[in-house]
C-alpha positions in Angstrom: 39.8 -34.4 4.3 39.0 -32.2 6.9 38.1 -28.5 7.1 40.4 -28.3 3.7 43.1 -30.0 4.8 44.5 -33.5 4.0 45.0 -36.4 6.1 45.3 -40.0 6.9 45.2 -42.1 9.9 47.9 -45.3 9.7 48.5 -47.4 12.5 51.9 -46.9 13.6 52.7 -50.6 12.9 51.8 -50.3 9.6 53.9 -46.8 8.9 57.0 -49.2 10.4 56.3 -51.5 7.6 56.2 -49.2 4.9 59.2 -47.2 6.4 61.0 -50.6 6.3 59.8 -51.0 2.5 60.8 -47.3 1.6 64.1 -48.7 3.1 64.6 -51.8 0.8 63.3 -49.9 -2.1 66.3 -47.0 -1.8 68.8 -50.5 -1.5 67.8 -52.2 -4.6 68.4 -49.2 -6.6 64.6 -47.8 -7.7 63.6 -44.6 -8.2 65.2 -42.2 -6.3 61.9 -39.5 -6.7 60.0 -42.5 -5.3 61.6 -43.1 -2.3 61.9 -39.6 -0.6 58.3 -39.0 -1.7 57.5 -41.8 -0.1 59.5 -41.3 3.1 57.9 -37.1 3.3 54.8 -38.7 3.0 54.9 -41.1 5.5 56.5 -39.4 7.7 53.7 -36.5 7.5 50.9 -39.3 8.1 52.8 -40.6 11.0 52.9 -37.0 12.3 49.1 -36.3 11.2 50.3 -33.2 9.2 48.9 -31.7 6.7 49.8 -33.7 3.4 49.0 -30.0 1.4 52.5 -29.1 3.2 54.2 -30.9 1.1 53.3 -29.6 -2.2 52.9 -26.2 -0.9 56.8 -26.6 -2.1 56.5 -26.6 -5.4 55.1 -22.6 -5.0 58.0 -22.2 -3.1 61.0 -23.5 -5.6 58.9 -21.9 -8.3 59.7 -18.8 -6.1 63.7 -18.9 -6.3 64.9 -18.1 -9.5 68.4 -20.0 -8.9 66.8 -23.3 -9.3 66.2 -21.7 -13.0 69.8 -22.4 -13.7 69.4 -26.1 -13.4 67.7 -27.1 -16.7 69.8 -24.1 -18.6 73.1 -25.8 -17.1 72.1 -29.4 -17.8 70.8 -28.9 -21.7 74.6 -27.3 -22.1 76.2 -30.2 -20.4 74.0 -32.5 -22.3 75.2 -30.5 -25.9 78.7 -31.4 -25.1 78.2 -34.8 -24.0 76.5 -35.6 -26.5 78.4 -34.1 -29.3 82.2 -34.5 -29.8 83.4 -32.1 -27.2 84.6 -35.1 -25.0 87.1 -36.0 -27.6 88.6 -32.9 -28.3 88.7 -32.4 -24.5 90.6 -35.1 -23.7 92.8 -34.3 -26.6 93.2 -31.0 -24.7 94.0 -32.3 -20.9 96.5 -35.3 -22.2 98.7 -32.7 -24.6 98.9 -30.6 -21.8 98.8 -32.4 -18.3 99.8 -35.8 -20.1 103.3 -35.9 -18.6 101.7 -36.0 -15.2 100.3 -39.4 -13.4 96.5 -38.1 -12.8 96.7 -35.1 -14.5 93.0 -35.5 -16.1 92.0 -36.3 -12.5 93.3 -33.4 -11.4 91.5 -30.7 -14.1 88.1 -32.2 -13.1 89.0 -31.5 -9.4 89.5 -28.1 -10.3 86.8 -27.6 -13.1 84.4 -29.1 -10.7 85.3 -27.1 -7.4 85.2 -23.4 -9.5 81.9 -24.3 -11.2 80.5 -25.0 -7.4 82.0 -22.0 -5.8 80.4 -19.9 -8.5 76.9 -21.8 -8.9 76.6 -22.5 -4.6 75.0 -25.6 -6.2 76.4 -29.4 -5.7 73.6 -30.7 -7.8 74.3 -27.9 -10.9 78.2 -29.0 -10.8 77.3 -33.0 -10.7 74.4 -32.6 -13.4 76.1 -30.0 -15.7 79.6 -31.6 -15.3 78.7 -35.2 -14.6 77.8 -36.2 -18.3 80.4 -34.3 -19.8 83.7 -35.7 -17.5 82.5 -38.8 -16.6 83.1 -39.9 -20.2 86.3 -38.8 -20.5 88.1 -39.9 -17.7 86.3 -44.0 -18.6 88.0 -43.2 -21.9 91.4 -42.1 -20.5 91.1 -45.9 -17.9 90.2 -44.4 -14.7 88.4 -47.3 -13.0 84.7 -47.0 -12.8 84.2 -46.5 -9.3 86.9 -43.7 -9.0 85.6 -41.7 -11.6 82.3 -42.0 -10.2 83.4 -41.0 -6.4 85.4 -38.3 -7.6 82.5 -36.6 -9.4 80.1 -37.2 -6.5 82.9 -35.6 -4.5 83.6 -32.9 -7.2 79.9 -31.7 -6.6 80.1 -29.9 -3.1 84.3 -28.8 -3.8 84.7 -25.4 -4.1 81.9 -24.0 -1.4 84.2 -22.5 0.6 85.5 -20.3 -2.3 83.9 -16.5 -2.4 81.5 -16.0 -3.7 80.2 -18.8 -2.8 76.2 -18.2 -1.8 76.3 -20.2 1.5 79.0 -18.3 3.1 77.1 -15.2 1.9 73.8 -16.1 4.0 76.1 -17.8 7.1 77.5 -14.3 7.3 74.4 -12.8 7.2 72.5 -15.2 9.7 75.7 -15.9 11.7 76.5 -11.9 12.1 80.3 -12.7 10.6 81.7 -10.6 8.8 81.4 -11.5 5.3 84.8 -9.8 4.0 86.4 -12.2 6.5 85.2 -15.5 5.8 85.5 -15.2 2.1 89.2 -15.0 3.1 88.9 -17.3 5.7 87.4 -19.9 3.1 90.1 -19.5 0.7 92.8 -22.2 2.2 90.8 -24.5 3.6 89.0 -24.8 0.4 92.3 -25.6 -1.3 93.2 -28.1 1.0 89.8 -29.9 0.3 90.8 -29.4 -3.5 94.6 -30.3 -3.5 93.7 -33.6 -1.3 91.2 -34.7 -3.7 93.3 -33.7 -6.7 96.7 -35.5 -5.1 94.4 -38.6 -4.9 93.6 -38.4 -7.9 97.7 -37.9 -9.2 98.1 -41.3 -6.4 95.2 -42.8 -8.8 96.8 -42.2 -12.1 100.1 -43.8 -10.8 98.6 -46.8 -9.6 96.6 -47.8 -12.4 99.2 -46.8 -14.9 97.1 -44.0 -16.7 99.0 -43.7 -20.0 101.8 -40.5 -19.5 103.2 -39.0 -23.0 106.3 -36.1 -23.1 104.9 -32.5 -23.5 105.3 -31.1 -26.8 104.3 -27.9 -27.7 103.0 -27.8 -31.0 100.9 -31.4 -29.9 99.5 -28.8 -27.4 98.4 -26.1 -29.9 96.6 -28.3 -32.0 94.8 -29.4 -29.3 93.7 -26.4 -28.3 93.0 -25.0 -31.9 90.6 -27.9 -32.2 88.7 -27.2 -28.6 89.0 -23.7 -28.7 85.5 -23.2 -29.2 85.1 -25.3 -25.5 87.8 -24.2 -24.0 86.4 -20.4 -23.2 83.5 -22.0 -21.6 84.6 -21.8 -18.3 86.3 -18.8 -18.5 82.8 -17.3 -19.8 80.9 -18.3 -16.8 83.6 -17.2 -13.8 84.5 -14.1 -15.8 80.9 -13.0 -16.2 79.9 -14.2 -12.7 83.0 -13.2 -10.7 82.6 -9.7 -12.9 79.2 -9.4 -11.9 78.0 -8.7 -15.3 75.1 -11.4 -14.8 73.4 -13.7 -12.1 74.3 -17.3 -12.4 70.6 -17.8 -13.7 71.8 -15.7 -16.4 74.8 -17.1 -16.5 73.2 -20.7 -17.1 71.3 -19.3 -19.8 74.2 -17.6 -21.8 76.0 -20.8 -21.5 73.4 -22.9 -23.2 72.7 -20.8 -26.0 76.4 -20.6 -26.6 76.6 -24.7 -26.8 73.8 -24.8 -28.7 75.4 -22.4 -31.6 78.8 -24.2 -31.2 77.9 -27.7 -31.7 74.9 -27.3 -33.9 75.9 -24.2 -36.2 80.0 -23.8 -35.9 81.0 -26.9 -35.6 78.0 -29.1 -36.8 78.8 -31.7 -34.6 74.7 -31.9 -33.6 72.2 -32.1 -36.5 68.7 -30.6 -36.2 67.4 -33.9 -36.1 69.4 -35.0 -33.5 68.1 -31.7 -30.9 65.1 -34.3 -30.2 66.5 -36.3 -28.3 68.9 -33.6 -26.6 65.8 -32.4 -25.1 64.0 -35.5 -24.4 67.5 -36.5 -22.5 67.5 -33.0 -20.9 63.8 -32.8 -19.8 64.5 -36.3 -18.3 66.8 -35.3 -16.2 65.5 -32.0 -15.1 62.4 -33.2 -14.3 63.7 -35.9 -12.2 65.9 -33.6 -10.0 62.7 -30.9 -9.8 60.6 -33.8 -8.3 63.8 -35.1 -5.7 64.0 -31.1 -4.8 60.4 -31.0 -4.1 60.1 -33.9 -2.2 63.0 -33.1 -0.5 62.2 -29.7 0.6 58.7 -31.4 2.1 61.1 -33.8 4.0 63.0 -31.0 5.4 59.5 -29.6 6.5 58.9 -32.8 8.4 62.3 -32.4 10.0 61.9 -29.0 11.2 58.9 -29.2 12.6 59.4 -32.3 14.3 62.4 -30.1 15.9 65.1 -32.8 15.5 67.8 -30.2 15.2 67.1 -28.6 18.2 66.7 -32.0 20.9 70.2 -33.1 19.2 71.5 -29.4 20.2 70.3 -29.7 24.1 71.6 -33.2 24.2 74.9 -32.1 23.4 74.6 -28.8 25.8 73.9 -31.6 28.5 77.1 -33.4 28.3 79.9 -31.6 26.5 82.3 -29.8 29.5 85.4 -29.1 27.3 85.6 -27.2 23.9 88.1 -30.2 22.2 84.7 -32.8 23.1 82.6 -29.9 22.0 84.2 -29.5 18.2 84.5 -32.9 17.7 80.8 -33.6 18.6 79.8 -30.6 16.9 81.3 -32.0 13.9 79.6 -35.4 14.0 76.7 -33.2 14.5 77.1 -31.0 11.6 77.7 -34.1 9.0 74.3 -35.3 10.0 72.3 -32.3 9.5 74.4 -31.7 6.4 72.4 -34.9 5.0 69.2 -34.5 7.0 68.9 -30.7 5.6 69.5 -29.1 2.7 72.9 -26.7 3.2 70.8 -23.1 3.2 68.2 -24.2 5.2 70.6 -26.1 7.9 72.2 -22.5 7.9 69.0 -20.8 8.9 67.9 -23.3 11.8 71.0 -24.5 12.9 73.5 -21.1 12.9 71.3 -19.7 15.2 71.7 -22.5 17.9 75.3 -23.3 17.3 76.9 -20.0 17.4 76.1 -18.5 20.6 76.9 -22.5 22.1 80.4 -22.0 20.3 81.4 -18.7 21.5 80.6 -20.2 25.2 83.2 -22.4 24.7 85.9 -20.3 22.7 85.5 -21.0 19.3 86.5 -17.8 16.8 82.9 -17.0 14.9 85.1 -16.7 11.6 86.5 -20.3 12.4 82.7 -21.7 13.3 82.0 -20.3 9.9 84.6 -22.6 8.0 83.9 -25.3 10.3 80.0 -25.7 9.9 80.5 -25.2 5.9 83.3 -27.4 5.5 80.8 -30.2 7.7 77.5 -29.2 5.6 79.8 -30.0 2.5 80.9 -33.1 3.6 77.3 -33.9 4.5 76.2 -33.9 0.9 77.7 -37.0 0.3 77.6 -38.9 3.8 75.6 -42.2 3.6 72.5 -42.8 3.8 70.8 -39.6 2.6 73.5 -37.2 1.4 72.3 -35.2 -1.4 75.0 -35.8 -3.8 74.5 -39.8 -3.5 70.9 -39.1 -4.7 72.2 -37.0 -7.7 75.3 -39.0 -8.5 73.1 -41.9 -8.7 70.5 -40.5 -10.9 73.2 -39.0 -13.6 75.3 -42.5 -13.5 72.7 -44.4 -13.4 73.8 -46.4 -10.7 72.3 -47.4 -7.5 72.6 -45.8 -4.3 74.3 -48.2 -2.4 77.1 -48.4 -5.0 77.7 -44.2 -5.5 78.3 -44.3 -1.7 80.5 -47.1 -2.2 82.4 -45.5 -4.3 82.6 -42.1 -2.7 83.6 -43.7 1.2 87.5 -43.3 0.1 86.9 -39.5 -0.8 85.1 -39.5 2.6 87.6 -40.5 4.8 89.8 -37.8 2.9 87.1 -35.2 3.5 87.2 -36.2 7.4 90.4 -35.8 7.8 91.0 -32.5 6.0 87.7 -31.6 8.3 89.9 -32.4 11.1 92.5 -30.7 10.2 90.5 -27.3 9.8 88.6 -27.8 13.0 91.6 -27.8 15.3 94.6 -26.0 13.4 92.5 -22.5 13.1 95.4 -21.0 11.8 93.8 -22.8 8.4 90.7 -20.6 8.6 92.5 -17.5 10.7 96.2 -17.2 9.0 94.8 -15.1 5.8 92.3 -12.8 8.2 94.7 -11.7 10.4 96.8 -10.8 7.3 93.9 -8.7 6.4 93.5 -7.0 9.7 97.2 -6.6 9.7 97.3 -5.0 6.4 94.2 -3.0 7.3 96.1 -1.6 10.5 99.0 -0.8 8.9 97.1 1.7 5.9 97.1 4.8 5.9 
C-alpha cells in the first residue's frame, strides 16, 4: 500500500504463469466471475496500477440506472420458467406456426431480436429470455447445441432496430444524424434476423421437428389458455416504443405483472415456492453484477493500456485502398467488439475510426451500420465475446462448448456483415427514400 493506493510487484514470469492458469481455468469450464477477475487483476499488477481502479466500478454501475433492469427482467423470466408458461407457450407457437418446418425457431428469432432492440442489452435478452425459450424448443427436439447457439445469437439481434440505445450514442459521438441511421438500421437488421430465422426453418427440416395442419379453433384454445403471457411482449414494446416508461421501468412493470399472473391468477406458483424463485433469481443476478464489474475493470486495463489506438495506427500504416480498408476495419471492429463492452467501444473507438473512414470514402450513415453490425457480432466471437460468458452462465455450460455451438451462427453473422459492408445500398436504400420524400414535401 502506498500513499493510499494499492499495489503489488509480480515478476513478469510469474504473471505469465498465472495468465496461462487464468487460461486453463476459462477452458475447463469454472467460474466465469473468477476468471475475468482474475485476468483485470493481473493485468493491473502487471501494469503496476492501482488495484482501487478496479472496484472504483462498482460506484460506477451503481451510477446507471439501466443495469436496474437486469434483476427486474430476470425474476420475470425466472416466474415463467419456472411456472407452466412454457407449456402453454409451446401450445401457442405449434397451433399457430406448426405447419411450418422451424416455425418455433423462428418466433424466438424474432422475440429475441425485439426484446434487444428495445432493452440495447444482449445480456437482459439472454438472461430474461434464455430460461424461458431454451425449454421449450428442448421440448419441441431442437438439438441441444442449436438451441443453445441460437439463443447466444438471439442476444445481440435486434441492435440495429431504433430505438435501439447504441445507435442513439453512435449518433451522438459519431455526429450522424440520428433520424437517418435508425432508418438506415432497419434492413440490415432484418437481414441479420431473417438469416438466423431461415436457419432456423433449414433446422426444423432437417431434424424432422414434428409439423401438424393449421386449425383454427386448435389455435384459439391455445391462445385462450396463454392469454395471460401472450400480452407480455406487446406490454413492454408498446410501453417502451410509446414512451410511456424507461426500460428500467419497463423491467419493473413486467415483473410485477408475472408475479400476479402466475402466483394470484393463475396459481401456477405457490407462496412457498417464491423462495426458491428468488434464491434462483439472486443467483443469477449476482453472478452477472460481479462478470459486469470485473469486466468494466478489464475494459479500464484496456483503455489505458491504449490497445485500441496502436491497432488504429497500424492499420493507417498499411491500408492504401478503401476495399483493404473495410475489410480490415471489420476484422478490427469484431475484436474490439469482444475486447470492449459495445458503449464504451463507441466512445473510444468512433472517434478514431470515423474521420479515417471519411478519408477513404465511406458514407458516415454506412460506417454507422457497419461498426454496430461488427460490435454485435463481437458479442459472441471467441475467446471473450460477451454473450459466450452469459450464455454459458444461464445454460450452465462451459465456455468452450457455447462457442461451439454458436461458430455456425457466426459464419452466418460474417457473411450478412459482408454483405452490409460492401452493398451500401443495404444501409443507404431506405435514407435516400427519406431524403427523397423530404425533398419532395411541401
Amino acid at each position: 500500500m502506498i500513499g493510499g493506493e494499492f499495489y503489488f510487484d509480480l515478476a513478469p514470469g510469474l504473471c505469465l504463469f498465472l495468465g496461462v492458469l487464468l487460461v486453463l481455468y476459462a477452458m475447463i469450464g469454472k467460474p466465469l466471475y473468477a476468471v475475468i477477475a482474475g485476468a483485470a487483476l493481473l493485468l493491473h499488477v502487471y501494469a503496476q496500477i492501482d488495484l482501487t481502479a478496479i472496484f472504483i466500478e462498482v460506484a460506477t454501475l451503481v451510477d446507471q440506472p439501466y443495469y436496474i433492469a437486469i434483476p427486474m427482467f430476470v425474476l420475470a423470466g425466472t416466474l415463467l420458467a419456472e411456472s407452466n408458461a412454457p407449456v402453454r407457450l409451446v401450445r401457442v407457437a405449434s397451433a399457430l406456426f406448426g405447419w411450418m418446418p422451424g416455425g418455433l425457431a423462428v418466433v424466438a428469432t424474432l422475440t429475441c431480436a425485439f426484446f434487444t432492440a428495445f432493452t440495447g442489452a444482449s445480456g437482459v435478452t439472454i438472461v430474461a429470455l434464455g430460461g424461458l425459450l431454451y425449454p421449450v424448443l428442448r421440448k419441441e427436439r431442437y438439438p441441444e447445441g442449436f438451441s443453445i447457439g441460437l439463443l447466444t445469437t438471439g442476444g445481440s439481434l435486434g441492435l440495429l432496430f431504433p430505438p435501439s440505445l447504441p445507435i442513439i450514442v453512435y449518433a451522438l459521438i459519431g455526429g450522424v444524424d440520428l433520424d437517418k441511421l435508425f432508418v438506415a438500421g432497419i434492413v440490415p437488421g432484418l437481414l441479420l434476423v431473417a438469416v438466423i430465422g431461415g436457419y432456423g426453418v433449414a433446422v426444423g427440416a432437417w431434424r424432422g421437428v414434428p409439423r401438424q395442419a393449421f386449425h383454427l379453433g386448435t389455435a384459439l384454445r391455445a391462445v385462450r389458455g396463454a392469454i395471460w403471457e401472450l400480452p407480455i411482449p406487446l406490454l413492454i414494446v408498446v410501453a417502451i416504443y410509446g414512451g410511456f416508461v424507461t426500460a428500467t421501468e419497463a423491467s419493473a412493470i413486467v415483473a410485477l405483472y408475472c408475479l400476479l399472473v402466475e402466483v394470484v391468477i393463475l396459481r401456477d406458483l405457490k407462496l412457498r415456492d417464491l423462495p426458491v424463485v428468488m434464491r434462483k433469481t439472486a443467483e443469477l443476478v449476482g453472478a452477472i453484477l460481479v462478470i459486469l464489474i470485473m469486466a468494466l475493470g478489464l475494459k479500464n486495463y484496456i483503455i489505458d493500456a491504449e490497445i485500441p489506438q496502436a491497432m488504429l495506427a497500424l492499420m493507417q500504416e498499411h491500408i492504401d485502398s478503401r476495399l483493404t480498408f473495410l475489410l480490415v476495419l471489420n476484422g478490427f471492429l469484431i475484436l474490439v467488439g469482444f475486447l470492449l463492452d459495445i458503449f464504451s467501444a463507441i466512445l473510444v473507438v468512433v472517434p478514431l475510426v470515423a474521420p479515417l473512414a471519411i478519408e477513404y470514402g465511406v458514407d458516415p450513415v454506412h460506417l454507422g451500420i457497419i461498426f454496430l453490425t461488427n460490435l454485435e457480432i463481437g458479442y459472441m466471437t471467441p475467446p471473450v465475446g460477451i454473450n459466450l460468458f452469459l450464455g454459458s452462465l444461464r445454460f450452465e455450460r462451459p465456455m468452450v462448448e457455447v462457442a461451439r455451438h454458436a461458430l455456425p451462427f457466426l459464419g452466418l453473422l460474417v457473411g450478412c456483415l459482408l454483405l452490409i459492408t460492401y452493398v451500401p445500398d443495404l444501409s443507404l436504400w431506405l435514407v435516400g427514400l427519406l431524403e427523397t420524400a423530404k425533398a419532395a414535401g411541401p
